[in-house]
Phi, psi and omega in degrees: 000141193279176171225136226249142171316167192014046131289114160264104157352116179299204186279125143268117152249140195216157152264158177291137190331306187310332187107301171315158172325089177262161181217102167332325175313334191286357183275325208286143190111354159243160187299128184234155181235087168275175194200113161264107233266180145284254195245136169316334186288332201288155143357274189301307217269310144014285186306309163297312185301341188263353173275330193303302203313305214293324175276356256267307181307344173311308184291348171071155175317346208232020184220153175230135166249151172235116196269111168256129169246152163304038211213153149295135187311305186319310188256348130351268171320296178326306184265018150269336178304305166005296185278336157107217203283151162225144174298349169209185222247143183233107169248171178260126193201082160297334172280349189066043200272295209271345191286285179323301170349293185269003165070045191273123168293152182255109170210142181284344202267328193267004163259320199285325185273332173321298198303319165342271183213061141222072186277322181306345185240355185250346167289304187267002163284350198261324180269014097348320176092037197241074177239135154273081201297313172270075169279078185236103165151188176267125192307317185292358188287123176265134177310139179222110174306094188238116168292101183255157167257149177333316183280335182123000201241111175284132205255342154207154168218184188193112204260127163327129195247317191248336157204219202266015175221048135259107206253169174318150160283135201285312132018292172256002172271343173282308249251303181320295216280347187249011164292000000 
């Protein structure tokens, strides 16, 4: 089932690089931004966590993001580590469980046009050192934004439209969280 505006989500527990237990639940009274990713490894979705990072405060207190990648917990940790400490939560859904859930596309033509015509995000995301070296999971996932409100209820969501990294604008994910 896609997922729809004024939708409350069931539980997600997924683990964490660490290996422990995360529970979407623990988010609730605050604003989230959830994100279903590709592969730990990718380029693009890297490239957001690290734009994510560097803005995180823009967003005020009361907001969280939580990033689910197509990866094993192990190769999680490799590419996070990357990144030092981050202000919010990355799980592992190795199974690909909640992404089939949720109805996350899978499409080759919306990966060939990210590479197409986006070289302005994947070139300095790759000189970062954000290569997907270790490739485990599908390549082909196009990204999906989901807006929660404090109670738990999604206030928008956004399935990738023109390719596999089109994502919310940070612009209108600051306007969710400080509203």
């Amino acid at each position: 089932m896609k997922i729809n505006k004024g939708d409350t989500l069931e539980e997600i527990s997924l683990p964490k690089p660490d290996g422990s237990i995360f529970n979407l639940s623990e988010t609730k009274g605050k604003k989230v931004l959830l994100t279903f990713y590709r592969i730990a490894g990718c380029s693009f979705c890297n490239l957001r966590l690290n734009e994510l990072n560097k803005r995180f405060s823009e967003f005020g207190n009361n907001f969280t993001h939580v990033g689910i990648f197509h990866s094993p917990v192990d190769n999680l940790k490799s590419y996070m580590d990357k990144h030092g400490e981050l202000p919010f939560t990355v799980l592992a859904d190795e199974n690909f469980e909640y992404f089939k859930k949720y109805e996350i596309e899978r499409s080759m033509a919306k990966t060939l046009n990210a590479m197409l015509f986006k070289p302005h995000k994947i070139i300095p995301a790759m000189m970062k050192g954000y290569i997907p070296t270790k490739i485990k999971g599908h390549l082909d996932i196009a990204v999906t934004d989901v807006l929660i409100n404090e109670q738990g209820v999604v206030e928008e969501v956004y399935y990738a439209q023109k390719d596999i990294a089109d994502h919310f604008e940070f612009e209108k994910i600051k306007q969710f969280a400080l509203n």
